[in-house]
N, C-alpha and C positions, 0 to 999 in steps of 0.2 A: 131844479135847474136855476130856480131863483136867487136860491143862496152861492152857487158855482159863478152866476155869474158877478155876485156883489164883489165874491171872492177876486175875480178874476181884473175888477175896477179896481178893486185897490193894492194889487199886485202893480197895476200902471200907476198909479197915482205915486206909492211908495216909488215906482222905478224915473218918475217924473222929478221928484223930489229932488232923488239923487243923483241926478244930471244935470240939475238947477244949481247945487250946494256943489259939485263937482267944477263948476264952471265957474263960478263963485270962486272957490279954491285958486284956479288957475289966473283968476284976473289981480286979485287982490292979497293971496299968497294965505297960508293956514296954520293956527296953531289950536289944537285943541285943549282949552284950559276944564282943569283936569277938575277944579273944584263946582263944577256944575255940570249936569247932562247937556249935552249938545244936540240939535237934529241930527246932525250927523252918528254923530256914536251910535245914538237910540235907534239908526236906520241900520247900522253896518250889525250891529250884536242882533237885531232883532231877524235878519239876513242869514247870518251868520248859522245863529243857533236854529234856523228852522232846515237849514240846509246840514247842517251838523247832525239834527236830528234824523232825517232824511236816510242820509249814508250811514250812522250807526243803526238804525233799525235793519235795511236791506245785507248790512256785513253782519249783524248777529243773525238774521234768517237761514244766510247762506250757511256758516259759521253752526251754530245750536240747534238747526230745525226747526223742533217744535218743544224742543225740552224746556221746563218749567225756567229755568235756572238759568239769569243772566247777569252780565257782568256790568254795574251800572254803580255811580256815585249818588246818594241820596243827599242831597242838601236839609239844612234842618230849618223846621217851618218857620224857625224864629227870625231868619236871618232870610227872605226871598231875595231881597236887592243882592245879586251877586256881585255887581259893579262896584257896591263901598267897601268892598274887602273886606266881608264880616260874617261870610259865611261859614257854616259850620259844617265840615265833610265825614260823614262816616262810611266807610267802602263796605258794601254787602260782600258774599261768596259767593263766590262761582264756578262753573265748570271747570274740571279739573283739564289740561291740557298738555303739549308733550313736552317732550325736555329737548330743548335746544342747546345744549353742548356741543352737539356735533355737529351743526349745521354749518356751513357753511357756501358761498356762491361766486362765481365767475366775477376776479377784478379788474384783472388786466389784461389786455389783446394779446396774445401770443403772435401772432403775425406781425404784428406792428412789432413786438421785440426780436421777432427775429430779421424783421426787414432792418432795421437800424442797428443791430452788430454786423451784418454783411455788410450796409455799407459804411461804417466806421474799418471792418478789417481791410475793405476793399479800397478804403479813400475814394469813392466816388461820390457822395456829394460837400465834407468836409475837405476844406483847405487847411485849416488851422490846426495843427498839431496837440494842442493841449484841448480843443474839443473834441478830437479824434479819441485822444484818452479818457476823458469824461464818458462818453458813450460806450465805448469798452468796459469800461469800470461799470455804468451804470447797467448795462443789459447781461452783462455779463452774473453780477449778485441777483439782478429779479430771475435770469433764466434759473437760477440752482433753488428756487425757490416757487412751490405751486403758485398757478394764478389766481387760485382763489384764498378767500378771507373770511374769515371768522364773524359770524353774529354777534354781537353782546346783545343778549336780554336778561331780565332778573328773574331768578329762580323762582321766586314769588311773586306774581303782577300786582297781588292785592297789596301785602307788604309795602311793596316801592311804592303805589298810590300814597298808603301812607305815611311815610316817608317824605314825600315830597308834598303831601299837605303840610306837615309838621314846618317845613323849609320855608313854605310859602304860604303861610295862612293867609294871607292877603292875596292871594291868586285861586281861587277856587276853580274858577275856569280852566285853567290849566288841567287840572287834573280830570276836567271831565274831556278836555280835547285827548289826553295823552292815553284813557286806559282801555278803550276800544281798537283802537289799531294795536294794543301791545299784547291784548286777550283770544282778537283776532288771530294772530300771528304764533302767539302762543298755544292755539286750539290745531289752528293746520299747518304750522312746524315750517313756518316762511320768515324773511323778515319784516321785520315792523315796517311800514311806511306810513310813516310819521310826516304830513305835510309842513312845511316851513311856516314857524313861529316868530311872528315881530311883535314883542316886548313892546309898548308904549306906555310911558308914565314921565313923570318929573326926577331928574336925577336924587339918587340915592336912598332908592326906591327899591334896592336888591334885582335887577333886573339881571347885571351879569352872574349876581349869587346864582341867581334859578338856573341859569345855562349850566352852570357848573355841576347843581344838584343832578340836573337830567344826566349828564355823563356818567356821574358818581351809581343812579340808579340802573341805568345801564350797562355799566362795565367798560366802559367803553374810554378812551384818551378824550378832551378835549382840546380846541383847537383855537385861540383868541386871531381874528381880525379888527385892528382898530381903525375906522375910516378918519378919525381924528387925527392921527399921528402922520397918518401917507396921503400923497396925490399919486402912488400909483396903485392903488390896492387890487388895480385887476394884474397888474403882474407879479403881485404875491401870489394871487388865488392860480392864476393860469399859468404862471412864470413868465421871464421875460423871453423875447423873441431871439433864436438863437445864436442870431446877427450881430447880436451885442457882446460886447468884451467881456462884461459882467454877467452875462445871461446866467439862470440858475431857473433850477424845477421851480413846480408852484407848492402852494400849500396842499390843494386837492390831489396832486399827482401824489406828492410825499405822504401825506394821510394815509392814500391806500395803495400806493406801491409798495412802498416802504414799512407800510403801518400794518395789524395784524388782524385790522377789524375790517370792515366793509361799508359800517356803519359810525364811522364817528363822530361825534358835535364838531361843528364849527360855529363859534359864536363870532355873527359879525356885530360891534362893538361901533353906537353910534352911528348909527347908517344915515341920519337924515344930517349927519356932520358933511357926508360927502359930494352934497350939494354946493359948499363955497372951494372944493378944493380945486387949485388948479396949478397947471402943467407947465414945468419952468422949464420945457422947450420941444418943439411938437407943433403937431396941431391937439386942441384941448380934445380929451375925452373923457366923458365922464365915466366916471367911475363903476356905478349902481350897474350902466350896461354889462357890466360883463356877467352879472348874475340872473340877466332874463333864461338864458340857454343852462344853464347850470339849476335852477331852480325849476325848471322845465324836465320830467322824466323823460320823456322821448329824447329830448339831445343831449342829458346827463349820460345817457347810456353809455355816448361816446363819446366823454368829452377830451379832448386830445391836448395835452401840455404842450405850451408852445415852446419850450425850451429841448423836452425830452423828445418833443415828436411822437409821443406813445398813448394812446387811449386807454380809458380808464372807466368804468362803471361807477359815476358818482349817484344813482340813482336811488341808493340809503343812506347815503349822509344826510343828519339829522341837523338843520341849518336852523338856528336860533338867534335871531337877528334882533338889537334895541336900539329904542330912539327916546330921543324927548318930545318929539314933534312929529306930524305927518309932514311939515313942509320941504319942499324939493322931493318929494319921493313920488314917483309917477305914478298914474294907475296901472299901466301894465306890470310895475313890479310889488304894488301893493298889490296884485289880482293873484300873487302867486304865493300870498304871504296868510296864513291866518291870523286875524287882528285879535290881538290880548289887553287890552285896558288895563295898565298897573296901576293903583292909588298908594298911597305910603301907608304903612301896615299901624294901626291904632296900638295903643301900651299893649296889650293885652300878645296883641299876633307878632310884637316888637320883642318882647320875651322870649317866645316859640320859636324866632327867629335867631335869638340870640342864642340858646340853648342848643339849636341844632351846630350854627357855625361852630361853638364851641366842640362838640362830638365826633365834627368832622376832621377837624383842624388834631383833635390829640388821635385819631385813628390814621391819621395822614402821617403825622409824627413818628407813629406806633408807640407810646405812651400811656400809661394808663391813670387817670385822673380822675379826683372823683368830682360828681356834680356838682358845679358852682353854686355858693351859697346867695339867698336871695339880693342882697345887695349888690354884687359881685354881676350878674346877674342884669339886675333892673340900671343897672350904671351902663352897662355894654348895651342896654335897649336904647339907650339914646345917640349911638353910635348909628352911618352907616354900614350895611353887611361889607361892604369892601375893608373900612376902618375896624368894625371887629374883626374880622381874618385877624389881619395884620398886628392887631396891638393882643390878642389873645397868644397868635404865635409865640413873640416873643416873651410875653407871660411864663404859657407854660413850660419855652422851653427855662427860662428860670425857675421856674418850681422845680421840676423834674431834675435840673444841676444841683438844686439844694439840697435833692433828696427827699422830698414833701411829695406829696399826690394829692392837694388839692387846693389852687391859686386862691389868694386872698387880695384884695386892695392896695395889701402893701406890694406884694408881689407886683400887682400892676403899676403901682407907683415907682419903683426898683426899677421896673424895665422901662419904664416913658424917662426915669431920669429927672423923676421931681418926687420933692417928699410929700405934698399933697395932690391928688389928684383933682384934676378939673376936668369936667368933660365940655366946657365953654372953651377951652382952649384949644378943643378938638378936631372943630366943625370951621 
């Protein structure tokens, strides 16, 4: 009883803490500088992960019974601190599970489509002739087409873990939030539900890489929102209202009305960007509001385009959201988000990084190329993941024009357009 209740003081003390440094936050504005442990961090991971712990014990219980055999990430003892991205992952095996080809689940309202063809045939609540035809056009393609959509999961769960450790050596975490809901799901033939990931680190840290990676191991399209670029990013996601001259679907509508999955990525891109954006005529709104209900299962279920007027089951969209800061982001929409701490990946995990963008980038192509040699290599580690994409692209599709199969220096030099390479003129 003694120790339940020690326990149970410093469950308040920690929740005191974090109502103090919350408040704190909101007086004096937050940025979590990435080169030291903060109170904070050490209170949210350490939260985090007992809670994380918690829910993957009870989902493998339900999940495996009593069988010996679970599906678990071992970390290597050399590397405990998972926060300096140094950890070393090796995936055990696990229970064998079913195959999810055929699965698939309820996307779209069918009432909702067929109340809005009746009344676009009928002209009872449009006026506007060329919205009239929009609605025709659009109810008319989703009716000839079932309401349900397709799962992506990967054939192999253990594979794709490593796979995307390979991508993201410098995220360990990651792979231990992603491989239980994927082993879950894969055990009793459902889809994943994957809680929404917010990316934090200092730019050019591969944060959009990993979104990309998780689609790639998915199967699945992803889906880029930049909150930097727009002040109106909730009428991307939701569409605009259909009032407007310009009105058009949102991105979630299109994802899975249009789209073939159920479960896509959408990577929101910058989200604590969307704190200075604002509204060149209106009353201001912020932006991040539109993703409280959407990030929410219960009102995902139905989330309704405000353009199309059509509901839609956003509730397996795999929503992968990065910032460089916690500040301007509230707590009710950090409470929806799992916190992931990115640090910049040391030489070592900068290579592994390198190595995969490369593999990805010539299967993308469909080219076949052979492994860059080690210079070629340690040059592209000094790049970020977005800068090697891009300068690798063009590489190999010059090699591969030349006839060659596998990119050398000069190649890279050829395609940047200088006859020596510098990677100081890169950055």
């Amino acid at each position: 009883m003694l120790n339940r209740d020690k326990s149970t003081q410093n469950e308040s003390n920690d929740d005191a803490n974090f109502i103090k440094i919350g408040e704190s936050m909101r007086e004096t504005g937050f940025y979590v500088p990435f080169s030291q442990k903060t109170e904070l961090t050490s209170l949210l991971l350490n939260r985090r992960a007992i809670e994380l712990k918690a829910s993957q014990e009870l989902a493998l219980k339900e999940c495996f019974g009593d069988e010996d055999v679970e599906p678990k990430v071992v970390i290597d003892k050399k590397s405990e601190v998972i926060a300096n991205g140094k950890a070393v992952h090796e995936v055990e095996p696990c229970a064998t599970g079913n195959d999810l080809t055929d699965l698939q689940v309820d996307c779209v309202h069918h009432d909702d489509l067929v109340a809005q063809k009746k009344a676009a045939d009928t002209n009872t609540l449009y006026a506007d002739r060329t919205r009239v035809n929009t609605i025709k056009e659009l109810t008319k393609a989703l009716l000839a087409r079932p309401m349900t959509r397709k799962v992506g999961m990967p054939e192999d769960v253990d594979a794709a873990m490593q796979k995307l450790a390979q991508c993201a050596p410098h995220i360990p975490r990651l792979v231990q939030f992603l491989q239980i809901p994927l082993q879950v799901a894969k055990a009793k033939a459902v889809p994943p539900m994957i809680a929404p990931i917010l990316l934090v680190g200092p730019a050019g840290v591969g944060k959009s890489h990993v979104a990309l990676q998780i689609a790639d191991i998915l199967g699945v399209p992803a889906h880029n929102v930049s909150y930097a670029a727009s002040s109106s990013v909730g009428n991307v996601l939701s569409g605009a209202d259909k009032n407007w001259g310009n009105s058009s679907t949102g991105i979630v509508f299109n994802a899975l009305a249009n789209g073939d999955y159920a479960n896509p990525v959408i990577c929101l891109d910058e989200l604590d960007k969307a704190s200075t954006s604002q509204s060149t005529s209106g009353p201001e709104r912020n932006p991040l509001n539109e993703l409280l209900a959407l990030l929410e299962p219960v009102t995902a279920k139905a989330h309704k385009d405000r353009c199309a007027e059509i509901r839609v089951d956003a509730r397996h969209i795999v929503w992968i959201a990065t910032a460089n800061s916690l500040q301007g982001l509230s707590t009710p929409l950090l409470s929806r988000f799992e916190l992931v701490m990115v640090n910049k990946p040391d030489a070592r995990a900068a290579v592994t990084i390198a190595l995969s963008v490369t593999q990805s980038v010539n299967a993308q192509m469909g080219v076949e190329l052979k492994q860059p040699s080690g210079e070629v290599l340690q040059w592209l580690a000094t790049l970020t993941p977005r800068l090697m994409r891009r300068i690798w692209t063009t590489s190999a599709s010059w090699t591969a024009a030349q006839g060659r199969n596998r990119v050398t220096m000069n190649d890279i030099s050829m395609a940047l357009g200088v006859h020596k390479t510098n990677s100081s003129l890169l950055h």
